[in-house]
SERO-769900 format. One line per field, with one value per residue (C-alpha): residue in one letter; residue number from 1; x, y, z. Coordinates in Angstrom, 2 decimals. Layout:
N
type	A:... $
seq	NUM:... $
X	X:... $
Y	Y:... $
Z	Z:... $
# end
This chain:
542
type	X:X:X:X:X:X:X:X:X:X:X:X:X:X:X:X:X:X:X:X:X:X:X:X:X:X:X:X:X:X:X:X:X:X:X:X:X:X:X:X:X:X:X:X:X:X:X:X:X:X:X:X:X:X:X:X:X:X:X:X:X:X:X:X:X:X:X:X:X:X:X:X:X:X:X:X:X:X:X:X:X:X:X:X:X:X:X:X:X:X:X:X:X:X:X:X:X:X:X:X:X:X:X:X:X:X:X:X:X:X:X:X:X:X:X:X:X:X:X:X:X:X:X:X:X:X:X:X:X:X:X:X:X:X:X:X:X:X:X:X:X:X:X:X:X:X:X:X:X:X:X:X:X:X:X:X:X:X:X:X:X:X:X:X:X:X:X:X:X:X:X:X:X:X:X:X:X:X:X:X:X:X:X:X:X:X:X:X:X:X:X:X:X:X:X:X:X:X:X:X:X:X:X:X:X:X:X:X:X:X:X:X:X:X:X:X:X:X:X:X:X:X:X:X:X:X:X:X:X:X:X:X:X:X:X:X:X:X:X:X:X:X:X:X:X:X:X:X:X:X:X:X:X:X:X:X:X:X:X:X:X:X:X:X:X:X:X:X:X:X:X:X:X:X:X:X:X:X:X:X:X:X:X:X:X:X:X:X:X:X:X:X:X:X:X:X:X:X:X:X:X:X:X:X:X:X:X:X:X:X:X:X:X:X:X:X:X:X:X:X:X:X:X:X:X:X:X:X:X:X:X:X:X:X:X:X:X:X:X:X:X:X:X:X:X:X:X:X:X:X:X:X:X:X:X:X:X:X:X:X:X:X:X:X:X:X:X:X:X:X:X:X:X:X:X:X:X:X:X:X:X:X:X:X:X:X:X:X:X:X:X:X:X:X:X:X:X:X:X:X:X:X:X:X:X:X:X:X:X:X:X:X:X:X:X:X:X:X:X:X:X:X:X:X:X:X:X:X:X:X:X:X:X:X:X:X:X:X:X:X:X:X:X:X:X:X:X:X:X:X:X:X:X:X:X:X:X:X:X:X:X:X:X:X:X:X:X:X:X:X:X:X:X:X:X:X:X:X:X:X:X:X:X:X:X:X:X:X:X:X:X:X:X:X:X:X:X:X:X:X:X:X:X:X:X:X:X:X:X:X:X:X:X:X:X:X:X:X:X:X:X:X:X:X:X:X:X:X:X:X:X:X:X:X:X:X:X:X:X:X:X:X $
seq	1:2:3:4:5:6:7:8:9:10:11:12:13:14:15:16:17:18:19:20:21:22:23:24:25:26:27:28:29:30:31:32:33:34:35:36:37:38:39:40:41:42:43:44:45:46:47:48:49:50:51:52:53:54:55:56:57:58:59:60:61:62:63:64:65:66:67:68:69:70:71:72:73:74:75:76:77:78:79:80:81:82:83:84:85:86:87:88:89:90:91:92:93:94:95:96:97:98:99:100:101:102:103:104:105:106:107:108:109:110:111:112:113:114:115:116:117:118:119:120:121:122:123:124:125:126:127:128:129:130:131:132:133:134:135:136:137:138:139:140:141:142:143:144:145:146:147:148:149:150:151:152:153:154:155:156:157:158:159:160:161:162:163:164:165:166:167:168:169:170:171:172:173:174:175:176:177:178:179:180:181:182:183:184:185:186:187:188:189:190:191:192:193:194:195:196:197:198:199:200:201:202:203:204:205:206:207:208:209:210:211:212:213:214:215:216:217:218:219:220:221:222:223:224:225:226:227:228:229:230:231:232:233:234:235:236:237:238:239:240:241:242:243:244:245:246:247:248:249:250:251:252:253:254:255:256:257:258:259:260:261:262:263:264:265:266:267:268:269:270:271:272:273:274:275:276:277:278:279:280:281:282:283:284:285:286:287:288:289:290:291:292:293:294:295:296:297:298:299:300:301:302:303:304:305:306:307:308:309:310:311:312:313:314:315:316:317:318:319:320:321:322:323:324:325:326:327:328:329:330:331:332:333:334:335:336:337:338:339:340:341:342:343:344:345:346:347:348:349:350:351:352:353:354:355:356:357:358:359:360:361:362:363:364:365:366:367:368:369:370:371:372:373:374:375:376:377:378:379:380:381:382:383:384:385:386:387:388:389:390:391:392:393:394:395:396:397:398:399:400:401:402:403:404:405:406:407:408:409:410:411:412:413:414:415:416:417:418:419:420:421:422:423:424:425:426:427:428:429:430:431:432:433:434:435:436:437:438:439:440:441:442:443:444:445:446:447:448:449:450:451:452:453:454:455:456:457:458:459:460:461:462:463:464:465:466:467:468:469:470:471:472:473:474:475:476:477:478:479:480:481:482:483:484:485:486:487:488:489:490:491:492:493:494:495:496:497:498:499:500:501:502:503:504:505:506:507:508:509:510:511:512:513:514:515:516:517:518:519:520:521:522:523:524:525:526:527:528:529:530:531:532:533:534:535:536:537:538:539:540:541:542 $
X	4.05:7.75:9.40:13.46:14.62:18.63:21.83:20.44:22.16:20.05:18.89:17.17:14.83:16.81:19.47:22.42:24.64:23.22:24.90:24.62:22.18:19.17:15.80:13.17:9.26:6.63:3.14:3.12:6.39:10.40:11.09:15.38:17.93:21.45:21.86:18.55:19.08:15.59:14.05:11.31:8.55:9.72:13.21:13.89:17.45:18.32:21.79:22.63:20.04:18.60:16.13:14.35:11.18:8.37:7.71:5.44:3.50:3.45:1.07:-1.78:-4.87:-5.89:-8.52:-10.81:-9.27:-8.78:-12.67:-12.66:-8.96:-7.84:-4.77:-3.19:-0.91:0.68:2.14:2.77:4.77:7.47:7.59:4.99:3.62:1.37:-0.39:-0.96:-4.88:-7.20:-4.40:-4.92:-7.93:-9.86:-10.88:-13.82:-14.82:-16.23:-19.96:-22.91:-25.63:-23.70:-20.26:-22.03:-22.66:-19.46:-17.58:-20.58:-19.37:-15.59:-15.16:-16.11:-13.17:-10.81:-11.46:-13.39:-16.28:-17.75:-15.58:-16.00:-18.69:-17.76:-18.50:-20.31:-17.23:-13.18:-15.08:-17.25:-14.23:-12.13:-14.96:-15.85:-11.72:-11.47:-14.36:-12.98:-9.36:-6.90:-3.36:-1.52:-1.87:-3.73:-3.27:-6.43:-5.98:-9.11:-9.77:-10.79:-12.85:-15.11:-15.39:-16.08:-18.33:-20.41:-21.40:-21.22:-20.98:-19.04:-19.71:-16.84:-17.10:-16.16:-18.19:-20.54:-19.65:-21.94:-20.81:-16.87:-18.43:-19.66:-16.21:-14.57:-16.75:-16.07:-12.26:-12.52:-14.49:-12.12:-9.52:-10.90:-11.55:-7.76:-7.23:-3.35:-4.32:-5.89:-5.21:-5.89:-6.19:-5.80:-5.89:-9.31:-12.63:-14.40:-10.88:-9.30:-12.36:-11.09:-9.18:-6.01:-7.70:-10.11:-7.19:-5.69:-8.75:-8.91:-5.78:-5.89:-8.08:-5.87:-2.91:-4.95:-4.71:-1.30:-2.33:-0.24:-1.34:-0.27:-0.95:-1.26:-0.98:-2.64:0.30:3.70:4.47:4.51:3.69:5.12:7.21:3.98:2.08:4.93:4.71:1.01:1.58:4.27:2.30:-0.53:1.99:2.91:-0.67:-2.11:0.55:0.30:3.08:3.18:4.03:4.17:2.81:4.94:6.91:7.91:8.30:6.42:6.84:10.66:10.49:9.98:13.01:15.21:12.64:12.89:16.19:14.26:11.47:13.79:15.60:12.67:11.79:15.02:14.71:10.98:12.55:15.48:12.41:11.22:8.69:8.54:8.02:9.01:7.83:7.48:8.06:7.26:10.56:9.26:9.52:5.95:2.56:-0.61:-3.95:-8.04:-7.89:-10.46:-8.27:-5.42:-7.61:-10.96:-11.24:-12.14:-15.32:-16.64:-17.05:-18.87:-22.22:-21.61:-20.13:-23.28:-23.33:-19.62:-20.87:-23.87:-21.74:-19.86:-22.03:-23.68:-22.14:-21.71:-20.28:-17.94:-16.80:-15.60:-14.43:-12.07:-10.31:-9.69:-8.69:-6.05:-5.11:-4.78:-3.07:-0.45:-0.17:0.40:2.70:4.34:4.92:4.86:2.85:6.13:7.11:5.45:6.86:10.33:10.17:8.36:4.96:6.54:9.00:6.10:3.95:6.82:6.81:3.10:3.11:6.28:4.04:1.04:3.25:4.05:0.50:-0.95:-4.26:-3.86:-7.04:-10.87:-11.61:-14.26:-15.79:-11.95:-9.97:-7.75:-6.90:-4.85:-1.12:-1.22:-0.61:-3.17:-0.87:-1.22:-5.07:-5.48:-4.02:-6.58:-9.48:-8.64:-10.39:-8.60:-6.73:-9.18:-12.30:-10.76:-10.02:-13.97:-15.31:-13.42:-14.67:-17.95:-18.05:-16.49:-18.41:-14.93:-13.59:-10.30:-6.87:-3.41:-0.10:2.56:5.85:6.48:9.32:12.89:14.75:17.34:14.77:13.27:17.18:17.45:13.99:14.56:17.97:17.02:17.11:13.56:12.04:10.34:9.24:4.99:3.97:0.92:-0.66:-3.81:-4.46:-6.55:-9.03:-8.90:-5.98:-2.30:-2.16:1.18:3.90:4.72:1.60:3.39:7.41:7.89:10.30:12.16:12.67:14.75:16.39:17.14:17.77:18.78:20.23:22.26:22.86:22.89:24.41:22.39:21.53:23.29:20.70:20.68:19.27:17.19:15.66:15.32:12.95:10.95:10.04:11.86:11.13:7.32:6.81:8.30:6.36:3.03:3.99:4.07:6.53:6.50:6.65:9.10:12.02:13.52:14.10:13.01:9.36:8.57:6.04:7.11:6.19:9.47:10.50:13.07:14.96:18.08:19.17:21.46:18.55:15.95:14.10:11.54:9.46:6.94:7.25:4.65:4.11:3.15:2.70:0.70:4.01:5.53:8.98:11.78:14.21:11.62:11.52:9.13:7.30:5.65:2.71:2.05:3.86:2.26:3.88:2.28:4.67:6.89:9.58:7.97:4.68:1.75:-0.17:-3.37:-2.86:-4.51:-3.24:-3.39:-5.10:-6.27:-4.34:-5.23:-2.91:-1.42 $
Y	-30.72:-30.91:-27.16:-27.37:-23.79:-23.90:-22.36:-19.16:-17.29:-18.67:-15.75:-17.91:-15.01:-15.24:-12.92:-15.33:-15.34:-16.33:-19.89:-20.96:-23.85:-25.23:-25.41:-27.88:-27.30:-29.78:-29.62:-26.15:-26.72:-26.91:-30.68:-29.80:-27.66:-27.77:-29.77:-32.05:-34.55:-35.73:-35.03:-32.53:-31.05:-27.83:-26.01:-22.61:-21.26:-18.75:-18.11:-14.58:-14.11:-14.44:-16.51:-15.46:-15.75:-14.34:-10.61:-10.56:-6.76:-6.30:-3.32:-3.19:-2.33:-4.21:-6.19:-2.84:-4.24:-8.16:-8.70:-6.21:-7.04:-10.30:-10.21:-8.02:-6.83:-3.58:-5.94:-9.36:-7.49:-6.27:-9.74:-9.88:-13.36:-12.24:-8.97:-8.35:-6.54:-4.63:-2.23:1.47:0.29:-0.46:-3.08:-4.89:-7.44:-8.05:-5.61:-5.11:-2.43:0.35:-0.58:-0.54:2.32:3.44:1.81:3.55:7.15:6.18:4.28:7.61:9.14:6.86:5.73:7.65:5.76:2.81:0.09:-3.84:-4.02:-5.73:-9.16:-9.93:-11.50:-13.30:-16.61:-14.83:-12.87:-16.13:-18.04:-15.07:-14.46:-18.33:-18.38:-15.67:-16.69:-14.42:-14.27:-13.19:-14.99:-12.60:-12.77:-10.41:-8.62:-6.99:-3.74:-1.90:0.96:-2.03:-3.45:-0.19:1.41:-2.22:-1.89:2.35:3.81:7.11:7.83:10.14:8.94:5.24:2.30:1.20:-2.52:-4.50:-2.87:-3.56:-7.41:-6.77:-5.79:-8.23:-10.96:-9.57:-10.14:-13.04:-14.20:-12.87:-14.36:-18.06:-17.45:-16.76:-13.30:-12.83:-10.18:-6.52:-3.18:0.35:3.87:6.22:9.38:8.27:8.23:5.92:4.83:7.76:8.10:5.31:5.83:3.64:1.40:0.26:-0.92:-2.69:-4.46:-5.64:-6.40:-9.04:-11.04:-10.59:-11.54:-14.67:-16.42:-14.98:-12.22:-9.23:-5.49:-3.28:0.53:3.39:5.66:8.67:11.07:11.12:14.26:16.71:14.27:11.09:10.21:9.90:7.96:5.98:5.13:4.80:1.47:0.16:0.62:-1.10:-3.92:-4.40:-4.29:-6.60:-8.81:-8.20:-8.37:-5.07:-3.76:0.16:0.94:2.80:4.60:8.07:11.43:13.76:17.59:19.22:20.54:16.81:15.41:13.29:12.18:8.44:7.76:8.55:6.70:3.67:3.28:3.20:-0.11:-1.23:-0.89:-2.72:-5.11:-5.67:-5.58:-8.78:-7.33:-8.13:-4.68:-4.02:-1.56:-1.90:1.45:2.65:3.66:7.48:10.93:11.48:9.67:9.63:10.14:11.88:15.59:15.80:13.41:16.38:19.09:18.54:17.77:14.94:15.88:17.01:13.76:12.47:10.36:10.16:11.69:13.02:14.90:15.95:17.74:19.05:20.77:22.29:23.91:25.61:29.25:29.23:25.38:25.87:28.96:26.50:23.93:26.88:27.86:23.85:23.49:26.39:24.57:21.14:22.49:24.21:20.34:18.81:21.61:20.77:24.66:24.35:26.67:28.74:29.31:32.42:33.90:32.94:34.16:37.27:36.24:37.45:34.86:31.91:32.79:31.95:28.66:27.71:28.79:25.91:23.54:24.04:23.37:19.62:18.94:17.85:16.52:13.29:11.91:11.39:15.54:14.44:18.38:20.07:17.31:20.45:20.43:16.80:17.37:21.10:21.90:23.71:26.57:26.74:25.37:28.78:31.20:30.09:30.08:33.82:32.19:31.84:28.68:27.21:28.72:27.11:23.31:23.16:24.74:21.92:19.44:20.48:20.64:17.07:15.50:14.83:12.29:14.61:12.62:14.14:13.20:15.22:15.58:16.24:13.66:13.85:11.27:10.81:9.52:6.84:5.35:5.53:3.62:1.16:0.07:-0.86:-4.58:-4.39:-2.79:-4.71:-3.39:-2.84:-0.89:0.96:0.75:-0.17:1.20:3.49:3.64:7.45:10.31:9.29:7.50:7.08:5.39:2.77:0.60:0.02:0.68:-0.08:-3.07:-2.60:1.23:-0.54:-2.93:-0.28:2.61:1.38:-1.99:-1.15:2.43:3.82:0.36:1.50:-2.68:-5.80:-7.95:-10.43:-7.82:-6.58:-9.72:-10.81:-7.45:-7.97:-11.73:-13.51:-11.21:-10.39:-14.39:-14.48:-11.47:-13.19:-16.52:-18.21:-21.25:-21.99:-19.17:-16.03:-18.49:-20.66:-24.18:-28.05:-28.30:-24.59:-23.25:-22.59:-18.63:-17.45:-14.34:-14.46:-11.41:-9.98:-7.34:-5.15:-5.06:-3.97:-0.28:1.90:3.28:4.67:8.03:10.78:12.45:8.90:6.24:3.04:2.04:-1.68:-1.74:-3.95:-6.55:-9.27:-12.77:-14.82:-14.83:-18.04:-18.45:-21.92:-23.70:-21.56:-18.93:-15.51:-14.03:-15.70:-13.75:-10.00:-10.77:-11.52:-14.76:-14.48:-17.20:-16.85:-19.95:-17.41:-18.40:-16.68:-17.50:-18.70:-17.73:-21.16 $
Z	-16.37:-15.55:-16.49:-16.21:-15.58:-16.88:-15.98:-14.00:-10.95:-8.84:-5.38:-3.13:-0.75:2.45:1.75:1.25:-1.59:-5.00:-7.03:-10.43:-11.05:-12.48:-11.30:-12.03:-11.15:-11.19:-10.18:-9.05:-6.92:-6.78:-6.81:-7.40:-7.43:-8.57:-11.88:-12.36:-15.07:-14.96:-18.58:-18.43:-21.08:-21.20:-21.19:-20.20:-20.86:-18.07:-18.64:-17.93:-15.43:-12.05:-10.97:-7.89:-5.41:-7.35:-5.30:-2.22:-2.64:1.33:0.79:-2.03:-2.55:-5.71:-3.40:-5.13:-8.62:-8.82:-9.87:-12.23:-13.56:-12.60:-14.69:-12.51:-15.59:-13.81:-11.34:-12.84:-15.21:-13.27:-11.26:-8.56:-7.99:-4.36:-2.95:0.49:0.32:3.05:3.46:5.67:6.91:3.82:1.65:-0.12:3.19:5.70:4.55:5.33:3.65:5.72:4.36:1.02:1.02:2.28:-0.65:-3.17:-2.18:-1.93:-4.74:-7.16:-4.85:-6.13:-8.42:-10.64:-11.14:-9.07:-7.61:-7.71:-4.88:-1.38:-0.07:3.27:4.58:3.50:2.06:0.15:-1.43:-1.32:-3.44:-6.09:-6.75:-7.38:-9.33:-11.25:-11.14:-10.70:-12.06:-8.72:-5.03:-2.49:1.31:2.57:5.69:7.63:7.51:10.78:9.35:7.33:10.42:12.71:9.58:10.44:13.66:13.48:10.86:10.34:14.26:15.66:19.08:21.28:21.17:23.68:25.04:22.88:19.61:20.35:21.28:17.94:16.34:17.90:16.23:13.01:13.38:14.94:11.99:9.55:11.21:11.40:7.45:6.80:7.04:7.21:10.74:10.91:9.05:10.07:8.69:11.04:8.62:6.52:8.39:9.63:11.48:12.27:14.73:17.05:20.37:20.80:23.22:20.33:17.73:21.14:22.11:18.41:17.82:20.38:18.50:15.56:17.54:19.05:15.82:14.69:12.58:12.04:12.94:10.16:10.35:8.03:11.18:12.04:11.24:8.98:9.32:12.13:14.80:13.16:16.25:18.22:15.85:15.87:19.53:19.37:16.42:18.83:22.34:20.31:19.05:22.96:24.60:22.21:21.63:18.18:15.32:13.74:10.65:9.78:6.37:4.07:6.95:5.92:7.16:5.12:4.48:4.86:8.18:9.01:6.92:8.91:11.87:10.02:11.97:15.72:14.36:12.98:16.19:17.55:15.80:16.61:20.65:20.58:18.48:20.96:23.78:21.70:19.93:15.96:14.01:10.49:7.77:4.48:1.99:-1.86:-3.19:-3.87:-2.29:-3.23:-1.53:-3.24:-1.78:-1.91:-1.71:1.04:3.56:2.97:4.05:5.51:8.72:10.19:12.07:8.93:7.55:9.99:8.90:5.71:2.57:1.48:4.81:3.76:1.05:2.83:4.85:2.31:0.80:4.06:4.49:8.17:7.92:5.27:7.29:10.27:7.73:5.80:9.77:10.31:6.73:7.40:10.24:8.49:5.85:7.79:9.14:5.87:4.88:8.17:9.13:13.32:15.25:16.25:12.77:12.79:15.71:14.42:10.89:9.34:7.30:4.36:4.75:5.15:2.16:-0.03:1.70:2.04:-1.88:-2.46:-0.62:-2.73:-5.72:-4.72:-4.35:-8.22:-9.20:-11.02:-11.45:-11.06:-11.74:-14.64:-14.51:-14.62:-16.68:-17.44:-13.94:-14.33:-13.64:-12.47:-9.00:-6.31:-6.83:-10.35:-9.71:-7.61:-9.91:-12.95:-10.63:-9.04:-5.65:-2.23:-1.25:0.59:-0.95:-4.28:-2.64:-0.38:-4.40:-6.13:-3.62:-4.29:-8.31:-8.32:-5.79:-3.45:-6.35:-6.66:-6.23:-5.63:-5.89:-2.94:-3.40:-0.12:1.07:1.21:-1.36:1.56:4.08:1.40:1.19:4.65:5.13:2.44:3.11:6.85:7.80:9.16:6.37:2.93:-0.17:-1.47:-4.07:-2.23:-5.49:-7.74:-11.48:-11.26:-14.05:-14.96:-14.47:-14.14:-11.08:-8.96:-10.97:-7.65:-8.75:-12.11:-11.57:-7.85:-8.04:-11.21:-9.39:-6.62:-8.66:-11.41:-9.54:-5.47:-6.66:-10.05:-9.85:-6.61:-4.97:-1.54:-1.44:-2.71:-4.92:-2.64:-0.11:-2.17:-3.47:0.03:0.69:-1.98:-1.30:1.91:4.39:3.14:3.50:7.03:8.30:6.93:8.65:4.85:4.82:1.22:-0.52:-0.90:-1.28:-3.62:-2.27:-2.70:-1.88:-1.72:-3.79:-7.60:-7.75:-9.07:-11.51:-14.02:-15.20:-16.33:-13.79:-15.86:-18.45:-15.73:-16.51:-14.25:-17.47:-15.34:-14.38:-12.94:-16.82:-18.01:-15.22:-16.94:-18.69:-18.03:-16.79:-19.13:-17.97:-16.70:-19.04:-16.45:-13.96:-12.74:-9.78:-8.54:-11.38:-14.43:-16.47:-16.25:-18.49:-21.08:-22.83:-21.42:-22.24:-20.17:-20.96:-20.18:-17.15:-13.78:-11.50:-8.45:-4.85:-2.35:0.41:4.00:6.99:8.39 $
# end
């Protein structure tokens, strides 16, 4: 099947200035450029509009979705051809009956209801998503707390020698299977349990065959610097590439720490080391309730245990002083705060962080809770902060999500329109609530609103973040660009005609402006409309 692609601005990945031309594809690849002649079976007329590397989603989780949605419709349609999975530490391989039943209590969490199941290791994902087909290209990475919660469960406390041997193999494994390197989540439990010397001895055998090391670190907020230094000491030790997932500063006393934490990258970088970050172009993350304000040690052994010790008097007592603790964290209010201002000053402010913080999903016993925030959560229940969060926990067996609006707009510019920085949606649809509109509007949101209106990044720029420099990171040669003999995953769209219609009231909306997209030769959308196609692979790192 020959497929000549006429007359379209033509924005190759790399950065460099678009040119008019044509584009023919055969055979799931670009045989020319320029002005083919050769007659072909199929003509596409692209005048008016760019032609581009189909996007590279550095950071998803749909690895939880693919087998129960292989059409991948909230990202082919705004022009995403690959998704990076096993993101923050989590993901559906490598398992065993202990990460089983991990994924059995989590899943609910998420989700809502049960998830897709996990497979004992990458082949065995590799050969069910083939079987299956799938209408995206997926580069897995492996997730530390599948492969910690293998050999220990939800332990808070080191490894003994034989059960880091025992780690190790599992990465090693993963690695020799094509895993594109090693992911951690240093917030969510089992991970967040691991000392730094752990992720370093792993990430060596990540680094061994070339993987990356990218981190959902163990703070954003209050002690983002240091987390910050933590992913790059880990980069140096292990040799590792790393990549820092959706880099943010979150709560407003934190605003502005992004430029220390940027120059940061920028002297390792300059030291030789290859860091990057990748970012969701939103002042507001999405997460579980519990991972906001229970503390870790409380979720240790399982999440039956979790809710054990909620429920017990004297437990839920210690839990309620930590969760004060936590949440004065999250809110990002520093210890001194209260020797600086009056108290009556700082209730106003806890109160304004409590209304940033809204349930969105998976709250099957309170679906009148959806879209209101803790504040207004705690003024219909009458109870106590906390005593109202541990009760909700309870009642809805943890499976509460929240959306927090807790970032400054200025700091997600700053982020994005770094040179080391690429774009991912951090998203999957969730099958209940209204989940975060990044897993459906991410990249028509930076070409509508960074690219067209706001002019923070040239299209060329942008383009390049969103497909160029996700390819070079991942080490993959023949995608993310548009050239002879490169792989024909390309989107089509007409930029001044591009629309975010996702928004936080009413996020499962496709965004406008995209014609085609194509994945290894074959259209997954023609004219706006999905086609039902799923020529996506699961990719192997080189």
């Amino acid at each position: 099947m020959r497929t000549l692609i006429r007359g379209a601005r033509i924005i190759d990945g790399t950065g460099a200035t678009s040119q008019q031309g044509d584009v023919l594809v055969e055979d799931g690849y670009i045989r020319a450029i320029g002005g083919p002649t050769t007659p072909a079976d199929e003509v596409i007329d692209a005048e008016g509009a760019v032609l581009a590397p189909g996007f590279i989603d550095m950071h998803s989780h749909s690895d939880f979705t693919l087998p129960g949605d292989p059409e991948a419709r909230p990202k082919v349609m705004q022009g995403v051809t690959t998704e990076v999975v096993g993101n923050c530490g989590l993901g559906v391989s490598p398992a065993n009956a202990t990460v089983e039943r991990f994924y059995e209590h989590l899943s609910p969490m998420i989700f809502g209801e049960a998830g897709g199941g996990c497979f004992r290791d990458m082949n065995a994902q590799r050969e069910a998503l083939e079987a299956k087909k799938v209408s995206v290209n997926v580069a897995p990475l492996v997730p530390h707390g599948n492969v910690r919660c293998a050999l220990m469960g939800l332990e808070e406390r080191a490894p003994t020698a034989a059960e880091l041997d025992g780690m190790r193999q599992l990465v090693g494994e993963a690695m020799q299977q094509g895993a594109f390197g090693m992911s951690t989540g240093l917030v969510y439990p089992p991970g967040a349990y691991a000392e730094t010397e752990e992720i370093i001895e792993l990430a060596k055998v990540a680094a061994a065959s070339g993987g990356l090391y990218a981190t959902h670190m163990r703070d954003e907020g209050a002690r983002l610097i240091q987390s910050v230094e933590e992913a790059l000491r880990i980069g140096r030790e292990s040799g590792a590439s790393v990549q820092i997932s959706h880099h943010k500063a979150g709560g407003q006393f934190n605003w502005g720490k992004v430029k220390k934490t940027l120059k940061m990258v920028e002297d390792a970088r300059a030291e030789g080391m290859n860091v990057h970050s990748d970012v969701y172009p939103y002042a507001a993350g999405s997460t579980v309730l519990s991972a906001m304000f229970v503390p870790l040690w409380a979720f240790e052994g399982s999440q039956d245990k979790l809710l054990e010790r909620l429920k017990d008097p004297a437990t839920r007592e210690r839990i309620k002083a930590d969760a004060n603790e936590r949440f004065m964290k999250f809110a990002q209010l520093p210890g001194v705060l209260d020797r600086i201002f009056p108290k009556r000053l700082i209730l106003p402010i806890i109160l304004r962080e409590l209304s940033k913080v809204v349930v969105v999903s998976s709250a099957k016993r309170h679906p009148e809770y959806e879209g209101k925030s803790l504040f207004e959560i705690r003024k219909l229940r009458k109870q106590p902060l906390f005593e109202m969060i541990l009760d909700l926990l309870v009642e809805e067996h943890l499976a509460v999500a929240a959306i927090a609006h807790v970032m400054s707009e200025d700091d997600v510019a700053t982020v994005l329109a770094h040179p080391t920085t690429m774009v991912g949606t951090d998203g999957f649809p969730q099958r209940e609530g209204k989940p975060h509109p990044r897993t459906f509007g991410t990249y028509a949101r930076v070409l509508e609103h960074y690219v067209r209106k706001e002019k923070l990044l040239s299209l060329e720029t942008a383009i390049h973040k969103c497909s160029g420099l996700p390819a070079r990171k991942l080490g993959l040669k023949d995608r993310g660009v548009v050239r002879v003999d490169a792989r024909a995953d390309l989107v089509i769209f007409r930029p001044e005609r591009v629309r975010d219609r996702a928004t936080f009231a009413d996020p499962r909306n496709a965004p406008e402006g995209f014609r085609y997209v194509m994945v290894n030769g074959a259209f997954t959308m023609r004219e706006g409309v999905h086609t039902g196609a799923r020529p996506g692979h699961v990719l192997a790192r080189a």
